[in-house]
Chimera marker file (.cmm) of the C-alpha trace (Angstrom):
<marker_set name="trace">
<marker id="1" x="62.169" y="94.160" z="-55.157" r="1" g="1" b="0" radius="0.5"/>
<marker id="2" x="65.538" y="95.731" z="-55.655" r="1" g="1" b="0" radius="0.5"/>
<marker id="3" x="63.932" y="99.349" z="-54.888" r="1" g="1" b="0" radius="0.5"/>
<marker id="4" x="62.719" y="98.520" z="-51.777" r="1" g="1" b="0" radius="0.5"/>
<marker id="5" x="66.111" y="96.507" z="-50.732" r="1" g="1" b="0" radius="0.5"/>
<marker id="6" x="67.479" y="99.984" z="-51.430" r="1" g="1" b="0" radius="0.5"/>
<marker id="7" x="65.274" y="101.978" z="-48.887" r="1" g="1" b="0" radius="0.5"/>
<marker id="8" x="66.179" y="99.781" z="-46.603" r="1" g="1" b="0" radius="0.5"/>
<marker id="9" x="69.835" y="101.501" z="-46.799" r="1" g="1" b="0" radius="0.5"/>
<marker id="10" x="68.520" y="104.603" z="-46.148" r="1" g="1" b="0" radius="0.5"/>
<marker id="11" x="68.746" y="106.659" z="-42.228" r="1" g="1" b="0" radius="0.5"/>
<marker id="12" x="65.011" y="106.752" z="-42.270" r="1" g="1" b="0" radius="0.5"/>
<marker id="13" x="62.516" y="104.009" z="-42.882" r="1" g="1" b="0" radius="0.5"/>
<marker id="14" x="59.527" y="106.845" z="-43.709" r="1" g="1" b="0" radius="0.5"/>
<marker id="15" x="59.118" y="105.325" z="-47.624" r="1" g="1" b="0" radius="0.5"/>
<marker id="16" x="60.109" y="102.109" z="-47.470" r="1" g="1" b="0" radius="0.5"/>
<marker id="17" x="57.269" y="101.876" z="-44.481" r="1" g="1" b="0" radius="0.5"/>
<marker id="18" x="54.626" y="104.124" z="-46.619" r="1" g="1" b="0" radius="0.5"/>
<marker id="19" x="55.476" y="101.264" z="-49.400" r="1" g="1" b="0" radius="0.5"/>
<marker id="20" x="55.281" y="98.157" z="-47.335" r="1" g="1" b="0" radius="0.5"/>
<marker id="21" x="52.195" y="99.144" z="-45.951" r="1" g="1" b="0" radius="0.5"/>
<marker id="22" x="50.149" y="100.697" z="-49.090" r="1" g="1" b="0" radius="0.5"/>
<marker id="23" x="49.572" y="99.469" z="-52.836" r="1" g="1" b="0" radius="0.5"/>
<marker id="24" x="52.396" y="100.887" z="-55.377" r="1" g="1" b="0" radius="0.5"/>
<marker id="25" x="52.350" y="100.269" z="-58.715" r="1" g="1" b="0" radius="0.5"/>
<marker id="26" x="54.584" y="102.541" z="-60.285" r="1" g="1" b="0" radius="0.5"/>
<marker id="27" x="58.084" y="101.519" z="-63.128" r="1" g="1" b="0" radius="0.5"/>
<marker id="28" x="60.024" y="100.662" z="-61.024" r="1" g="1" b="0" radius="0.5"/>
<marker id="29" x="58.181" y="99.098" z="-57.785" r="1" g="1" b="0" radius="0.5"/>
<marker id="30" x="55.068" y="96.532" z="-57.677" r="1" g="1" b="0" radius="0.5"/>
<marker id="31" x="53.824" y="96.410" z="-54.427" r="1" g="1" b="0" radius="0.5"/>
<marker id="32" x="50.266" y="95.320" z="-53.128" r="1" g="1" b="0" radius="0.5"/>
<marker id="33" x="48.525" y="93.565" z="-50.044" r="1" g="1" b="0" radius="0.5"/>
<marker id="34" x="49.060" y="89.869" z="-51.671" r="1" g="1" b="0" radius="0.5"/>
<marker id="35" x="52.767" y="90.768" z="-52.075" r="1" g="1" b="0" radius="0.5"/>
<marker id="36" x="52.446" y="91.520" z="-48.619" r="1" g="1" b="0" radius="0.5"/>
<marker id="37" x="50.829" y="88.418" z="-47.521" r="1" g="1" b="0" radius="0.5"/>
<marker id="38" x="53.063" y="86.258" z="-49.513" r="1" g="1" b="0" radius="0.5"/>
<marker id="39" x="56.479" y="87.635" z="-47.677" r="1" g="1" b="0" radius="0.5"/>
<marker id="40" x="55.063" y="87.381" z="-44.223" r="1" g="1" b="0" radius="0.5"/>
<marker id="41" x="54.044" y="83.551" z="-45.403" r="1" g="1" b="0" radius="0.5"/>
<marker id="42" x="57.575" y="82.938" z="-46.342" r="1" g="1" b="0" radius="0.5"/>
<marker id="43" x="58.901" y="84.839" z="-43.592" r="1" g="1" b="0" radius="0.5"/>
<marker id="44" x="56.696" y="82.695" z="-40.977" r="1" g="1" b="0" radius="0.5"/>
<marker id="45" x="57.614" y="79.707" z="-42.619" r="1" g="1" b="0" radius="0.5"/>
<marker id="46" x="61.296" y="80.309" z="-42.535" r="1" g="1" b="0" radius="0.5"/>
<marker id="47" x="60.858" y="81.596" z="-38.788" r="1" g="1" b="0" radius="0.5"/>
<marker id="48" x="59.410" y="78.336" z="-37.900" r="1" g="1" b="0" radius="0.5"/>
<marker id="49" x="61.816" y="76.079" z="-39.796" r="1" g="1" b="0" radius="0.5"/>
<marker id="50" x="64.582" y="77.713" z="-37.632" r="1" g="1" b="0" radius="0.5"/>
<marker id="51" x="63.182" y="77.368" z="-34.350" r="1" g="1" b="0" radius="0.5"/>
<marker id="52" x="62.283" y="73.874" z="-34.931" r="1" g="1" b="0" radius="0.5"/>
<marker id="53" x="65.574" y="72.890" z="-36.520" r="1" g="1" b="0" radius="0.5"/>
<marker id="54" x="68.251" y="75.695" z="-35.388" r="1" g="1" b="0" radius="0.5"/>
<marker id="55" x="68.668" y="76.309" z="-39.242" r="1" g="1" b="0" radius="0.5"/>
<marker id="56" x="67.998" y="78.584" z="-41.582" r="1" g="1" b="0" radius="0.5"/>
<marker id="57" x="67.140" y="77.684" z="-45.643" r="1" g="1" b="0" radius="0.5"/>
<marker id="58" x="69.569" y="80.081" z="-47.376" r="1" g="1" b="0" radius="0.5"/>
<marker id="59" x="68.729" y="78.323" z="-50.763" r="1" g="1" b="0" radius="0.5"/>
<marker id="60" x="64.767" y="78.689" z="-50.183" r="1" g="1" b="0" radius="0.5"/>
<marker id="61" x="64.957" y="82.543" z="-49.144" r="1" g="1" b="0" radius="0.5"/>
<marker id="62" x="67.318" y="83.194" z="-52.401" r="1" g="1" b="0" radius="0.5"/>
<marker id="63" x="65.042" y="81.254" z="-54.318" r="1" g="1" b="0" radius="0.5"/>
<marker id="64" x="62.086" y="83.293" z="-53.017" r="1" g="1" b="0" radius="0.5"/>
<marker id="65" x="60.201" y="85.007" z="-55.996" r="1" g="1" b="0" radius="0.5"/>
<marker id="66" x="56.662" y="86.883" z="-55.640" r="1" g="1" b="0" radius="0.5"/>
<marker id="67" x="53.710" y="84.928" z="-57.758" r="1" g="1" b="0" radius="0.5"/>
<marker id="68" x="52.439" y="88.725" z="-58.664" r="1" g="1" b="0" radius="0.5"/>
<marker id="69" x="55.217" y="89.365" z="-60.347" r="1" g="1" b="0" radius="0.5"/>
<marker id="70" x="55.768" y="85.581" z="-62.593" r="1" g="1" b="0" radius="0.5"/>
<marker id="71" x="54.471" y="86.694" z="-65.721" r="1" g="1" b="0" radius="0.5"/>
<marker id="72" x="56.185" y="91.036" z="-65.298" r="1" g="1" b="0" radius="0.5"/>
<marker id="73" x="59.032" y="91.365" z="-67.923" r="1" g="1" b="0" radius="0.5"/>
<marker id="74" x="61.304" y="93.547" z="-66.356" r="1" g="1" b="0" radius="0.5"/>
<marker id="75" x="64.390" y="95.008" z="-68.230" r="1" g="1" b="0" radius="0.5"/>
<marker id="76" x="66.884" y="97.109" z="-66.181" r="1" g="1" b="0" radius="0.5"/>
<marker id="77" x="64.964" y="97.566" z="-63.209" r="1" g="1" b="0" radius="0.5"/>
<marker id="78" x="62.132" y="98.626" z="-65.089" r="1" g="1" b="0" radius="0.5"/>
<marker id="79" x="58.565" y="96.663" z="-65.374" r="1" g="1" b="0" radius="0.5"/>
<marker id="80" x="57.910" y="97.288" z="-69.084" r="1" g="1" b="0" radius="0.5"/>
<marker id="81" x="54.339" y="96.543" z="-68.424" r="1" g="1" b="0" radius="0.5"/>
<marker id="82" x="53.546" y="99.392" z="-65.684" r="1" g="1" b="0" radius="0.5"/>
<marker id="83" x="56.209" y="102.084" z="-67.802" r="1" g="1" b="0" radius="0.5"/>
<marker id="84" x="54.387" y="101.387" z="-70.965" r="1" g="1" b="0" radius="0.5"/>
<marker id="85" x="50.837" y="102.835" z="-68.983" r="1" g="1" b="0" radius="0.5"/>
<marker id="86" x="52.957" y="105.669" z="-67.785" r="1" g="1" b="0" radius="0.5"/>
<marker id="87" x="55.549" y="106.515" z="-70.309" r="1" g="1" b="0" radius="0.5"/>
<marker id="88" x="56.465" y="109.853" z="-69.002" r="1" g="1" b="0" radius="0.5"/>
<marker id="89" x="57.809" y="108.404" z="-65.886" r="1" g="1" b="0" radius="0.5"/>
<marker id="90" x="61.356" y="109.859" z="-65.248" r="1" g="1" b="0" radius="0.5"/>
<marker id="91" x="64.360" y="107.069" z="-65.255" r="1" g="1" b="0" radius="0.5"/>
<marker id="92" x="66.954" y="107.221" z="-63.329" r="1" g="1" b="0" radius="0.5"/>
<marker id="93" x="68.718" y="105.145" z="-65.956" r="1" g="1" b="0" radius="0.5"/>
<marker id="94" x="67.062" y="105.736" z="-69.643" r="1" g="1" b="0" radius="0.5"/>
<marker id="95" x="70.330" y="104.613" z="-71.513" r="1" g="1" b="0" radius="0.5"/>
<marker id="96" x="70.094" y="101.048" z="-69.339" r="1" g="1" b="0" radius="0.5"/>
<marker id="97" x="66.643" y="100.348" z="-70.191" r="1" g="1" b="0" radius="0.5"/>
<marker id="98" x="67.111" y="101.597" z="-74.035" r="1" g="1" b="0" radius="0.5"/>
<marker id="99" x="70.061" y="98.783" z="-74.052" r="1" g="1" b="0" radius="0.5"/>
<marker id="100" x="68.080" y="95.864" z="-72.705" r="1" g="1" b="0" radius="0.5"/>
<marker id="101" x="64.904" y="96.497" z="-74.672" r="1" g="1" b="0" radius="0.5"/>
<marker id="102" x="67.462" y="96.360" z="-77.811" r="1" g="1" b="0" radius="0.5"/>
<marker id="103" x="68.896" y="93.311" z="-76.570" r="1" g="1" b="0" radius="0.5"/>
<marker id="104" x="65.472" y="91.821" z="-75.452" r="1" g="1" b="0" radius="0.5"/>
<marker id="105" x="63.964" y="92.342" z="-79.311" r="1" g="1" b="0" radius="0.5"/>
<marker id="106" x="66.989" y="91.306" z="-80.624" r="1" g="1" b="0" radius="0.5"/>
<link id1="1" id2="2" r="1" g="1" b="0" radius="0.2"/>
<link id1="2" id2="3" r="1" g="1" b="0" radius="0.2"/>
<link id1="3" id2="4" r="1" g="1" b="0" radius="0.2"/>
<link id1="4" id2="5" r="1" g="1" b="0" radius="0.2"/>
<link id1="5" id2="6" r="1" g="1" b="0" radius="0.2"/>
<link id1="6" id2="7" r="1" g="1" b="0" radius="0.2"/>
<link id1="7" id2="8" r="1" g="1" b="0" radius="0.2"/>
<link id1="8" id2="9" r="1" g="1" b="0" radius="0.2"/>
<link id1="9" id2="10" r="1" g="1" b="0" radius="0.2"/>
<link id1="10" id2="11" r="1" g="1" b="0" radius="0.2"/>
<link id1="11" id2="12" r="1" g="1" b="0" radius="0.2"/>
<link id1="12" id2="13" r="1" g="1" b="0" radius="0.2"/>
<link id1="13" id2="14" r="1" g="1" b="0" radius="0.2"/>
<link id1="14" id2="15" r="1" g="1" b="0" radius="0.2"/>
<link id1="15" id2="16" r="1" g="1" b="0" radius="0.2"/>
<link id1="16" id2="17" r="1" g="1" b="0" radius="0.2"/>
<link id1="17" id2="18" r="1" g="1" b="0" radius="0.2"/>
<link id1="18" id2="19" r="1" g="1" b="0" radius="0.2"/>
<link id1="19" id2="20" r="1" g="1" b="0" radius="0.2"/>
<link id1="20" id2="21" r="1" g="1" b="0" radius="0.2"/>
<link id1="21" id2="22" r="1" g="1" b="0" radius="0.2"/>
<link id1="22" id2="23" r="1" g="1" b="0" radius="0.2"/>
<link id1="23" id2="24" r="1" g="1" b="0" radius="0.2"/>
<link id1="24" id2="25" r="1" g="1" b="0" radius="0.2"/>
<link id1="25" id2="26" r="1" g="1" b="0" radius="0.2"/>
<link id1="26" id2="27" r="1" g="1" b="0" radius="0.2"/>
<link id1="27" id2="28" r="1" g="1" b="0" radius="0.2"/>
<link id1="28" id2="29" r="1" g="1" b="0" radius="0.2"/>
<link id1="29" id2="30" r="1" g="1" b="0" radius="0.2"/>
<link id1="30" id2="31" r="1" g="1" b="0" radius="0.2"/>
<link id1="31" id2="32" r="1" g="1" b="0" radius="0.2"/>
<link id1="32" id2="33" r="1" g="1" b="0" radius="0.2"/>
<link id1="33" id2="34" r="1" g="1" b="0" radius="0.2"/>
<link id1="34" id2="35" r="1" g="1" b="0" radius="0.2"/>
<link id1="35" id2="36" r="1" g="1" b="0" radius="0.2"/>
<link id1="36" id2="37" r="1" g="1" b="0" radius="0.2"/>
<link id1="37" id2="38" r="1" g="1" b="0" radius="0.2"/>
<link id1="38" id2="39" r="1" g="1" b="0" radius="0.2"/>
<link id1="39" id2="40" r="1" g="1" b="0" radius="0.2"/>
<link id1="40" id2="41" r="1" g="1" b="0" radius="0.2"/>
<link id1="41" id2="42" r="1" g="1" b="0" radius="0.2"/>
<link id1="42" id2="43" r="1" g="1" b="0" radius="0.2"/>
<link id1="43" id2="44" r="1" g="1" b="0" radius="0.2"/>
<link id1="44" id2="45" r="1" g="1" b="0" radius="0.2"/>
<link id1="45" id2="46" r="1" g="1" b="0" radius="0.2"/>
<link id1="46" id2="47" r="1" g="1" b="0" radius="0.2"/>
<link id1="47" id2="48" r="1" g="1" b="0" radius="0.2"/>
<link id1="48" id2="49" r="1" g="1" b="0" radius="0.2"/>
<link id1="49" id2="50" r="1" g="1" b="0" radius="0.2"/>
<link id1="50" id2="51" r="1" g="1" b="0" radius="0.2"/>
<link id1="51" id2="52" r="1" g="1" b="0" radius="0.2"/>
<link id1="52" id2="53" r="1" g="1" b="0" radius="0.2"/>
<link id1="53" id2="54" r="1" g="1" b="0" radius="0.2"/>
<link id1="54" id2="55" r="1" g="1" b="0" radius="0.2"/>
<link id1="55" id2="56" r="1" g="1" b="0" radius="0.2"/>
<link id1="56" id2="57" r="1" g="1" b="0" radius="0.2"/>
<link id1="57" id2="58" r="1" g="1" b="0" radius="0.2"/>
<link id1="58" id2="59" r="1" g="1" b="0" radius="0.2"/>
<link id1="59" id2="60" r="1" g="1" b="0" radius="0.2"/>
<link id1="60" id2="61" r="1" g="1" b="0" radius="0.2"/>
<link id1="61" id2="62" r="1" g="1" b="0" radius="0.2"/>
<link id1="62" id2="63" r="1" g="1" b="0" radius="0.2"/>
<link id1="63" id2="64" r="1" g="1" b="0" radius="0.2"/>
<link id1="64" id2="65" r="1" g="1" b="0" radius="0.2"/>
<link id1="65" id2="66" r="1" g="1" b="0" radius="0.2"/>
<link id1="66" id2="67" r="1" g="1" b="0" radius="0.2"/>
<link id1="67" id2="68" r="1" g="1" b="0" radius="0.2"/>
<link id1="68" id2="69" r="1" g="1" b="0" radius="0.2"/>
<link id1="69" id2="70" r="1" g="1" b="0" radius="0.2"/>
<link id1="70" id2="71" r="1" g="1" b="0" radius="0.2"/>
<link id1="71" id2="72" r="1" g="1" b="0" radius="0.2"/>
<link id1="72" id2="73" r="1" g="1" b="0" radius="0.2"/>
<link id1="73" id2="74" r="1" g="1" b="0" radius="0.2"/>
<link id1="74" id2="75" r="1" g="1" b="0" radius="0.2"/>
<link id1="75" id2="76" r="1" g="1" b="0" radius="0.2"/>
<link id1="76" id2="77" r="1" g="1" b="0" radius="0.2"/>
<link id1="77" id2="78" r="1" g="1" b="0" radius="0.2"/>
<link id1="78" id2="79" r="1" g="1" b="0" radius="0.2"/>
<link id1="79" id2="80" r="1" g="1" b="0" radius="0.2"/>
<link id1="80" id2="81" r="1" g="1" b="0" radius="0.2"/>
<link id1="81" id2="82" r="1" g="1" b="0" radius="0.2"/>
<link id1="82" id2="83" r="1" g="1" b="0" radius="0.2"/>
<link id1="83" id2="84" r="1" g="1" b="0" radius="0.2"/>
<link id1="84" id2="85" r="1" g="1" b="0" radius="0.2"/>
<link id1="85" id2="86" r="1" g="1" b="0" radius="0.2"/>
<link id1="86" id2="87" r="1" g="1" b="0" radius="0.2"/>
<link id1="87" id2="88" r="1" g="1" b="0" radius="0.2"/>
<link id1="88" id2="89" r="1" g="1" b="0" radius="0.2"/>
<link id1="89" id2="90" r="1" g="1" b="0" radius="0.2"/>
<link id1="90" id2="91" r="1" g="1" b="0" radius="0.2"/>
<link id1="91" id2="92" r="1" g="1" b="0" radius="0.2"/>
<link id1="92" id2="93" r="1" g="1" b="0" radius="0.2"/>
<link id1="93" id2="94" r="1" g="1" b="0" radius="0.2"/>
<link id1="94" id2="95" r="1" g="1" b="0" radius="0.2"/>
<link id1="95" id2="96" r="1" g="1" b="0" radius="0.2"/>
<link id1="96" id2="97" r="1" g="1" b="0" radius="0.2"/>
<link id1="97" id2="98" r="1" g="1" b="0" radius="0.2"/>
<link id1="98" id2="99" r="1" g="1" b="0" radius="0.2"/>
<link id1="99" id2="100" r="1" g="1" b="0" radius="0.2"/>
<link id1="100" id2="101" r="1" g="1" b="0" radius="0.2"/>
<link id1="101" id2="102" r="1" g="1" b="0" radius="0.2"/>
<link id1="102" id2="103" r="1" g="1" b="0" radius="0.2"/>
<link id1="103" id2="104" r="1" g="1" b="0" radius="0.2"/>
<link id1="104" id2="105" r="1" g="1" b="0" radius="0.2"/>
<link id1="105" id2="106" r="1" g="1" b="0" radius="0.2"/>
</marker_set>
């Protein structure tokens, strides 16, 4: 999620680890064991495919999308279900998510 690919610019990996390993539901990050499972699937897979061939599958690993998060309507950055059971979650970005919930209903 593009939350966690943002931790992983930070000096220390402390929440991005505390995230990977735990369950997070929270606006802006869904994160639970099957999420887990399903990148270290893909990640095998991909792992294999190179040692066997010598190549990687750029298209398949930018295709990649989490089966948790198929049916999550998400409008600048935001999952619309999660912030609508927590609605007094503070955004970094209000204006943003104002914008694309006008342009999603319109």
């Amino acid at each position: 999620t593009p939350v966690l690919a943002k931790l992983l610019g930070r000096p220390t990996p402390n929440k991005l680890l505390n995230v990977l390993n735990g369950h997070s539901e929270t606006p802006t990050i869904i994160w639970n064991a099957d999420m887990r499972a399903e990148l270290l699937d893909f990640v095998s897979a991909r792992l294999d495919a190179v040692r066997n061939t010598g190549h990687g599958d750029a298209p398949a690993a930018l295709g990649f999308r989490y089966k948790t998060l198929h049916n999550e309507l998400v409008l600048a950055g935001i999952y619309v279900r999660v912030f609508i059971k927590h609605p007094n979650t503070p955004l970094d970005d209000a204006f943003s998510l104002a914008v694309a919930l006008v342009a999603f209903v319109d």
